[in-house]
C-alpha positions in Angstrom: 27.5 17.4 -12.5 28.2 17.0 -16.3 24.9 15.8 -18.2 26.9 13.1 -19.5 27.4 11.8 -16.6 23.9 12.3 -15.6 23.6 10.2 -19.0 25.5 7.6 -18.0 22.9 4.6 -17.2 20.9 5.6 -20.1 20.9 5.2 -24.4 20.5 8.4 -26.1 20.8 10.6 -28.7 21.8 13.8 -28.8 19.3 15.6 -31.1 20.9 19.1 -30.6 23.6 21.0 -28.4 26.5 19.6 -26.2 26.4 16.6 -23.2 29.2 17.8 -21.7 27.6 21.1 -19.9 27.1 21.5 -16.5 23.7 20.8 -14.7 22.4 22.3 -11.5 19.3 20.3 -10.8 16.9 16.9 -12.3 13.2 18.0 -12.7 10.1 16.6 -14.1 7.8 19.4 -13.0 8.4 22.5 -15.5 7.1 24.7 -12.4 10.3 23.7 -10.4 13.1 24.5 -13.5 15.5 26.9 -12.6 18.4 28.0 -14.7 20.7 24.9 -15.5 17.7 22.6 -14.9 18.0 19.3 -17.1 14.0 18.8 -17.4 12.4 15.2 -18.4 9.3 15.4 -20.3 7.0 13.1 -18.7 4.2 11.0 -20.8 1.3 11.4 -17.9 -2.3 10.6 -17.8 -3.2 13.6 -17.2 -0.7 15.9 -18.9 2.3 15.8 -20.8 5.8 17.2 -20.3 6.8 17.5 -24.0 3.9 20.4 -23.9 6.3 22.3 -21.8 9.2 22.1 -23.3 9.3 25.6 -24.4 8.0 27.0 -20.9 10.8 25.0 -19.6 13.4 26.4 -21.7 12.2 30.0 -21.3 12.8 29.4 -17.3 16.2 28.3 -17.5 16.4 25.0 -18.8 19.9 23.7 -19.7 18.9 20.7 -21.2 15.2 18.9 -22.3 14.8 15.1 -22.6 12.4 14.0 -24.6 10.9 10.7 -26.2 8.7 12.4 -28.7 9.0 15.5 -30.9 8.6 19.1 -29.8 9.0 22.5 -31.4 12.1 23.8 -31.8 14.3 25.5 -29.1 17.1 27.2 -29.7 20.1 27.5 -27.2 19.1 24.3 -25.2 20.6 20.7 -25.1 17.9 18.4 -26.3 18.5 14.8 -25.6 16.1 11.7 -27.3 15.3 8.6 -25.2 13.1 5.4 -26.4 11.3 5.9 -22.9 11.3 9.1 -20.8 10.2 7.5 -17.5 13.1 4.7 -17.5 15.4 8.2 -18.5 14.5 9.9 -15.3 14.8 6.5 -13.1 18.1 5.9 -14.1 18.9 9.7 -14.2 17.8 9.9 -10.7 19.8 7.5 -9.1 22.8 9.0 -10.6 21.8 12.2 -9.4 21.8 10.9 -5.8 24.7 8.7 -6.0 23.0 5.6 -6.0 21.9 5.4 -2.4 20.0 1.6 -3.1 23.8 0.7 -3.3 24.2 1.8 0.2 20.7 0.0 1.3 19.6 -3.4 2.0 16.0 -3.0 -0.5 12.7 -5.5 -0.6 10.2 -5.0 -2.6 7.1 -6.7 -1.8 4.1 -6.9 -4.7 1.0 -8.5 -4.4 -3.3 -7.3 -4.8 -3.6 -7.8 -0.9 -0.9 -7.8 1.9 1.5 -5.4 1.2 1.0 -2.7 3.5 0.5 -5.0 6.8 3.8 -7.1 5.6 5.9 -3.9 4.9 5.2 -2.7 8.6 5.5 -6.1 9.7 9.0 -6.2 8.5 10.1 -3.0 9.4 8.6 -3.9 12.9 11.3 -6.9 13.5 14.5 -5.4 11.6 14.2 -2.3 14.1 13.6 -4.7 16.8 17.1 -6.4 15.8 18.6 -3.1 16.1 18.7 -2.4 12.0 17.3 1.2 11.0 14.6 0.7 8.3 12.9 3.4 5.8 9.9 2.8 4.7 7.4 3.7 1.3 4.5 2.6 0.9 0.3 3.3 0.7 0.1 4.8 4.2 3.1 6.8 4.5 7.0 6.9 3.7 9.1 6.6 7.0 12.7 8.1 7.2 14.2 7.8 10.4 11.5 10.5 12.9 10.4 11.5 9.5 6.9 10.9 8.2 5.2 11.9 5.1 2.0 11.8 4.1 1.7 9.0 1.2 0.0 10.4 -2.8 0.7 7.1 -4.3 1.8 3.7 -3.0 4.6 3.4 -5.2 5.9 7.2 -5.5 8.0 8.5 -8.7 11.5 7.4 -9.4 12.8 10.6 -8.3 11.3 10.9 -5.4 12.5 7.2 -4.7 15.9 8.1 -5.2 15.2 11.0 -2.9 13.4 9.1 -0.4 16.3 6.7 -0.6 19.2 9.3 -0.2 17.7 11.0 2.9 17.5 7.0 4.5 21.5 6.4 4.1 22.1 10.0 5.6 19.5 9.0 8.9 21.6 6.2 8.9 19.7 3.3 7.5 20.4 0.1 6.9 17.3 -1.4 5.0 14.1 -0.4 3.2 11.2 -1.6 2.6 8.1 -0.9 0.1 5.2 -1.5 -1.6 5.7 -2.2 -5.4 2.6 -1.5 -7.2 1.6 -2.8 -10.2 1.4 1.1 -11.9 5.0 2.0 -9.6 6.7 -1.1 -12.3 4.1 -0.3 -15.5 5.3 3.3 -15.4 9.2 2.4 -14.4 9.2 3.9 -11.0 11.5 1.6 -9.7 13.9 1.3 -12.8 17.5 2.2 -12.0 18.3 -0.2 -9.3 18.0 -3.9 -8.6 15.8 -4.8 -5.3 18.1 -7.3 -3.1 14.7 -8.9 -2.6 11.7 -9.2 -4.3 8.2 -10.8 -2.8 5.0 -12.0 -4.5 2.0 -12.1 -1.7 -0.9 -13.3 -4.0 -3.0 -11.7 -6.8 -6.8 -11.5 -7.9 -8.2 -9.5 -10.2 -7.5 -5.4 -9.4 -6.7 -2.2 -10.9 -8.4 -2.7 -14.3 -9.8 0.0 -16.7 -9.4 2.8 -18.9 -6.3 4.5 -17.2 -4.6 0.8 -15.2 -4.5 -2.5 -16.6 -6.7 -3.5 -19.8 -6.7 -6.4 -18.8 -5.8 -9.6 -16.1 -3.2 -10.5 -18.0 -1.5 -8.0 -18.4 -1.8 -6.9 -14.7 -0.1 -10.3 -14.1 2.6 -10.1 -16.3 3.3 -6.3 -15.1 3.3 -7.8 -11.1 6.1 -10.4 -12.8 8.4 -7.7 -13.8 9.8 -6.8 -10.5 11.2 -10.8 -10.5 13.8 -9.8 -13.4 14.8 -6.3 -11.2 15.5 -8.3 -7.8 18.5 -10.4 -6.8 16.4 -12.8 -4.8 12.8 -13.7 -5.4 10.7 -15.0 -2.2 6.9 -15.9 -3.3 4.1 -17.3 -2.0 4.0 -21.1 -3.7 -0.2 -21.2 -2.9 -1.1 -18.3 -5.5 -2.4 -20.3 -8.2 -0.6 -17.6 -10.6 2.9 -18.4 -9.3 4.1 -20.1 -12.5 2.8 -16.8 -14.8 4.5 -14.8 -11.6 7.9 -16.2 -12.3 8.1 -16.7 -16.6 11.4 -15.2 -17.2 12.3 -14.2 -13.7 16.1 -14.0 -13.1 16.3 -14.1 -9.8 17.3 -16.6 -7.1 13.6 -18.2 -6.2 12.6 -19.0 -2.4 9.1 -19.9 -1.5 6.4 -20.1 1.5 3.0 -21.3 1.4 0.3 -23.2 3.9 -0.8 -25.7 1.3 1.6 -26.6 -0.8 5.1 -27.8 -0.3 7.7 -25.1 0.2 10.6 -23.5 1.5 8.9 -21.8 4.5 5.3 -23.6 5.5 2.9 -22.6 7.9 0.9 -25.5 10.1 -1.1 -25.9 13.1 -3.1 -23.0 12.5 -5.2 -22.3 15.5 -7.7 -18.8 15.9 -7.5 -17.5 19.3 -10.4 -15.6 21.1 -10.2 -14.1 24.1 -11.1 -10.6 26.2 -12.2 -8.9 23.0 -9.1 -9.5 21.3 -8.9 -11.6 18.1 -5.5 -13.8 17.2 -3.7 -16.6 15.3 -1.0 -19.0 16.7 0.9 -21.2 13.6 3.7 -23.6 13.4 6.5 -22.6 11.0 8.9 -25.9 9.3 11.6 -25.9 7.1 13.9 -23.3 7.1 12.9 -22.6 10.4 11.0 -24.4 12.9 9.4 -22.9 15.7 5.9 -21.8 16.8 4.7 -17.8 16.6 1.5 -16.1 17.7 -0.2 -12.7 16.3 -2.9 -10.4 17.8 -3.9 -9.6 14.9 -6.6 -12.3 13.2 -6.9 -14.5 10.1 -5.3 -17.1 8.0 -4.4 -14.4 5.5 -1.9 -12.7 8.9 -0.7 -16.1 8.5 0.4 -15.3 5.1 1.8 -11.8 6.0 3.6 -13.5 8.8 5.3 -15.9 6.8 6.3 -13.1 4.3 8.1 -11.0 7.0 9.4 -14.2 8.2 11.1 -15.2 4.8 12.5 -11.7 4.8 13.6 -11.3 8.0 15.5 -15.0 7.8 17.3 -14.2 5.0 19.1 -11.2 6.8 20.2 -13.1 9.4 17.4 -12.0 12.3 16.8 -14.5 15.0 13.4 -16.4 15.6 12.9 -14.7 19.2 13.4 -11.6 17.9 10.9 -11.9 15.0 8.1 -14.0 17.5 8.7 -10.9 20.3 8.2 -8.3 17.2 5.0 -10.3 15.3 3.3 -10.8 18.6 3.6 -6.9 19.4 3.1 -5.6 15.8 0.0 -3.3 14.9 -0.8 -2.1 11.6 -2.9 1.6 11.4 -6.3 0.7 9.9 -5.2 -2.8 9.3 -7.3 -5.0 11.5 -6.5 -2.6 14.0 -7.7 -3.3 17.6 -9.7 -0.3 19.6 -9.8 -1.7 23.1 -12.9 -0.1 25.2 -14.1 -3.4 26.3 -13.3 -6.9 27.1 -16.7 -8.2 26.7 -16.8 -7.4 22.5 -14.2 -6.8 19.8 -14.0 -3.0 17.7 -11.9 -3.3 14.8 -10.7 -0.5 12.4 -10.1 -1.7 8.9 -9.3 -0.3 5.4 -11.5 -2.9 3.2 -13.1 -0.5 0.6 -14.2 -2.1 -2.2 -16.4 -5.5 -2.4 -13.3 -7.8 -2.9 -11.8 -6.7 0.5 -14.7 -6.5 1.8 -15.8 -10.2 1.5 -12.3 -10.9 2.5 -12.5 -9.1 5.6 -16.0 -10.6 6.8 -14.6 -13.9 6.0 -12.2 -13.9 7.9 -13.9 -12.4 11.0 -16.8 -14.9 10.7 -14.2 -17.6 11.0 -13.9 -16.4 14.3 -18.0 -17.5 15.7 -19.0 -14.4 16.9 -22.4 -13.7 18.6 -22.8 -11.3 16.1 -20.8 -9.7 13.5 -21.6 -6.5 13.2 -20.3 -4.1 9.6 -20.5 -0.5 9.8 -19.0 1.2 6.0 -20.2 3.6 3.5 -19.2 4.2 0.3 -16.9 7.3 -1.7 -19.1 9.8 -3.5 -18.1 10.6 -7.6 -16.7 6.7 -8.0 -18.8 3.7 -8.9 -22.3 2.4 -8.2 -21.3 -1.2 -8.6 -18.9 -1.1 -5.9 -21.7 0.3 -3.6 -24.2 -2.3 -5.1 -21.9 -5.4 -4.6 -20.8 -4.2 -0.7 -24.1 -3.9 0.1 -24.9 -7.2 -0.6 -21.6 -8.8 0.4 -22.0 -7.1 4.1 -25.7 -8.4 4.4 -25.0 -11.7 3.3 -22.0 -11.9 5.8 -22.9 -9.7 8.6 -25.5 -10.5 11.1 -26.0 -6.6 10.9 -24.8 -3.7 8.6 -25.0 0.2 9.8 -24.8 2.4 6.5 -22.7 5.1 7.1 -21.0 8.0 5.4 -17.5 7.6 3.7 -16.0 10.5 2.1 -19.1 11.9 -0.1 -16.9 13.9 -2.0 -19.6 16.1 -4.0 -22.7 13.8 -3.7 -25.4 13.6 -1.4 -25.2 10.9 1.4 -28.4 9.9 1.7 -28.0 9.1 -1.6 -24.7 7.0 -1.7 -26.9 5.2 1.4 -29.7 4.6 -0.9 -27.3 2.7 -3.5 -26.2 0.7 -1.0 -29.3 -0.4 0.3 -29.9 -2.0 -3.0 -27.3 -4.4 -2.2 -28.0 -4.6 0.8 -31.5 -5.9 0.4 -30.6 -8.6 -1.3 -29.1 -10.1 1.8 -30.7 -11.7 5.1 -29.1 -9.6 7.4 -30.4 -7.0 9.4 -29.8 -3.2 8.6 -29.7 0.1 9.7 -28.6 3.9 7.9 -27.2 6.5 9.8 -25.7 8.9 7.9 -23.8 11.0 10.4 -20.4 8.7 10.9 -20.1 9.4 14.6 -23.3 8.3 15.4 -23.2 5.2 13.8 -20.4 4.6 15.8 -21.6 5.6 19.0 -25.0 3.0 17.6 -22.5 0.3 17.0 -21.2 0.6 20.6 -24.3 1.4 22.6 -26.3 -1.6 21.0 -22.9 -4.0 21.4 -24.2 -7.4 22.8 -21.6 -9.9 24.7 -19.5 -11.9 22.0 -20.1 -9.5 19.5 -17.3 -8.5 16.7 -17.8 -4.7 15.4 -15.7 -3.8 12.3 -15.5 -0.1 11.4 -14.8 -0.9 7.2 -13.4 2.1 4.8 -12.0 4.4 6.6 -8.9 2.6 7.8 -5.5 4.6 8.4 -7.6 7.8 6.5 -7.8 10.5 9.3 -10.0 13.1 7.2 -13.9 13.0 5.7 -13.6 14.6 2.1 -17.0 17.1 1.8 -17.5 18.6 -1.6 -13.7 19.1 -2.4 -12.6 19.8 1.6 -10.8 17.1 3.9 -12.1 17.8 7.2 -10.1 15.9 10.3 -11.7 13.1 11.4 -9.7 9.9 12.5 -12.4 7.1 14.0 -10.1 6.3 16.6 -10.9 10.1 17.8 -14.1 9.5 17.3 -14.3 6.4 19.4 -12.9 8.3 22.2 -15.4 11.2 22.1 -18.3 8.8 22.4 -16.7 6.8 24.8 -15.9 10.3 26.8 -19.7 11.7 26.2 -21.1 8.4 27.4 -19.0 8.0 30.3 -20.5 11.5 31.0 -23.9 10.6 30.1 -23.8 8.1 33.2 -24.1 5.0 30.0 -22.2 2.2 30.7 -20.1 0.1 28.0 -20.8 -3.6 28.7 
């Protein structure tokens, strides 16, 4: 196509050369320009495009667009934005022809929930017969497709891409995670979500290279309710009002505690044969009872999310009670049945705010014990190691200290850090640092009515050792030692 239609979304100026030449490819990444290339220059963390301007011309680039000065190029187009990232958003869906036009698309935002409402959604449109993408922290889903996930909100290009392949599979909807750096850096600029959702926020994602601050973490989570047609937020978030300043979208709301749209009621935790579960009520614009095998008040919450979603395309109540009783999220309070006598969870919770969350929940739930096996990533911070240690031992009847992914530290001293949180607490300990055994520990020593959680690892299927990912997915490992035991002649109660 023309670069001035490429253009077309987006105010420029043309610094130098002609708009109205012909353009092979889009590309952010100077390795990937070939001859005719129109390449963005990118602002990054890391590195910036605008350094590669001149490699990018030398390989074939048609055209450069940039947002800062470079050196002079002779012989190439070179096209001035105010913002290079909203450029290539709105570049990019032109380039595909708009596929979010040809899509039903919800974006769901929020510190916790996103992941296990995204699947939960997807679970009940397919179960009504609608073909749904998906994008988000675990993995993007097209059609048989699955790829591997780098970010939970990917780049705008690679949206648009993700987006194109969808309509050729043949779906119908999509749904994805909308982090608070996939709206900061403009990722999901050039189309307008049919529907935007707010789970809840806390504190998150704050530093030198995020947010500076709270504040403006909230007000970048309330930007996606002035890029959707219709907003659906949870009403109990005691940020909803900061949430929704100068949204300019159509508002629906659901909640537990306060009066809204969708409310969830008669919330009753279910026990039973090592499986953990939550029945609810639902009233107002539906009205009907639903169950999930998959525990705590905040499922409720994720429930009511898919709910609101699923309502407002036109999904029926049995279809979405069938789905949410059958749904199961990949390291997401995920069930590993071995026995009916205790509970083995698999669960993502990785830094102290999850963490607590998790354990909460769980102890909601009286078990004889609760038992937290975790470890902690090498190369990141002490604090977090610190404050899980202490949150596990003041929650947990007992905590097994474990490896995580070391990266390029020592285990034994990752475990070290965490005992000092951990001592600060009343419950009982124990390291192990291979994370194998402290499975197989956790399962051999498992008393009737206890609750086991496997914490950090989650949907992760590798162990990263001094720069290496090495396979290892815990539900393989549960497996093994369920297979060496049973050949060991030890029983599982």
């Amino acid at each position: 196509m023309k670069l001035s239609s490429l253009l077309e979304n987006t105010e420029f100026i043309c610094e130098q050369g002609d708009i109205d030449i012909e353009i092979e490819n889009l590309v952010y990444d100077s390795r990937k320009v070939v001859k005719g290339s129109v390449f963005v220059c990118i602002s990054g963390m890391i590195r910036d495009g605008h350094f590669f301007a001149s490699s990018a011309a030398t390989n074939g680039a048609a055209a450069i667009v940039v947002e800062k000065d470079i050196e002079p190029i002779n012989n190439v187009t070179i096209i001035r934005v105010k913002n290079t990232r909203e450029a290539l958003a709105n570049m990019a869906a032109v380039y595909f022809g708009h596929p979010a036009r040809e899509l039903v698309t919800i974006g769901i935002t929020g510190t916790k929930g996103k992941t296990t409402t995204t699947y939960m959604v997807k679970s009940i449109l397919e179960e009504a017969g609608i073909k749904t993408g998906l994008i988000g922290t675990i993995e993007t889903i097209i059609g048989n497709e699955v790829i591997p996930a780098n970010n939970t909100t990917p780049e705008s290009y690679v949206i648009q891409e993700y987006f194109r392949k969808m309509v050729d599979e043949g779906c119908k909807c999509v749904v994805m995670e909308v982090s608070s750096q996939g709206l900061m850096m403009n990722r999901v600029d050039g189309f307008v979500f049919d529907y935007g959702v707010f789970t809840n926020i806390e504190p998150d994602h704050i530093g030198p290279t995020e947010h500076k601050d709270f504040d403006d973490y909230l007000n970048t989570k309330s930007l996606l309710f002035r890029k959707c047609k219709v907003g659906l937020l949870n009403i109990d978030d005691e940020h909803i009002e900061d949430i929704l300043k100068g949204h300019t979208c159509e508002v629906e709301t659901f909640g537990i505690e306060g009066e809204s749209d969708l409310r969830a009621t008669a919330i009753d935790l279910h026990i039973g044969d090592g499986s953990l579960g939550i029945n609810f009520d639902v009233e107002g614009l539906i009205n009907d009872s639903f169950h999930l095998n998959i525990p705590g008040r905040f499922t409720v919450y994720n429930a009511l999310t898919a709910i609101a979603i699923c309502r407002r395309l036109g999904i029926s109540t049995e279809v979405m009670k069938k789905s949410l009783e059958n749904v199961k999220i990949k390291g997401r309070l995920e069930p590993v049945e071995i026995s009916s006598n205790f509970t083995l969870l698999i669960d993502y919770a990785h830094n102290a705010m999850s963490l607590e969350s998790l354990l909460t929940t769980l102890k909601e739930y009286k078990p004889k014990r609760l038992v937290c096996l975790f470890g902690c990533g090498g190369n990141r911070s002490k604090l977090r190691r610190y404050e899980m240690g202490e949150i596990s031992s003041k929650l947990a009847d007992l905590t097994i200290i474990t490896s995580d992914n070391p990266r390029f530290e020592k285990p034994e001293d990752i475990i070290d850090d965490i005992l000092i949180g951990v001592k600060k607490g009343k419950g009982d300990y124990i390291t192990i640092v291979d994370r194998k055994e402290a499975i197989r520990y956790s399962i051999e020593n498992a008393q009737v009515g206890d609750l086991i959680v496997l914490a950090g690892k989650g949907h992760e299927d590798y162990q990263e050792i001094k720069g290496i990912k090495y396979n290892m997915d815990e539900r393989n490992l549960i497996k093994k030692i369920v297979e060496e035991m049973e050949a060991e002649g030890i029983k599982i109660i």
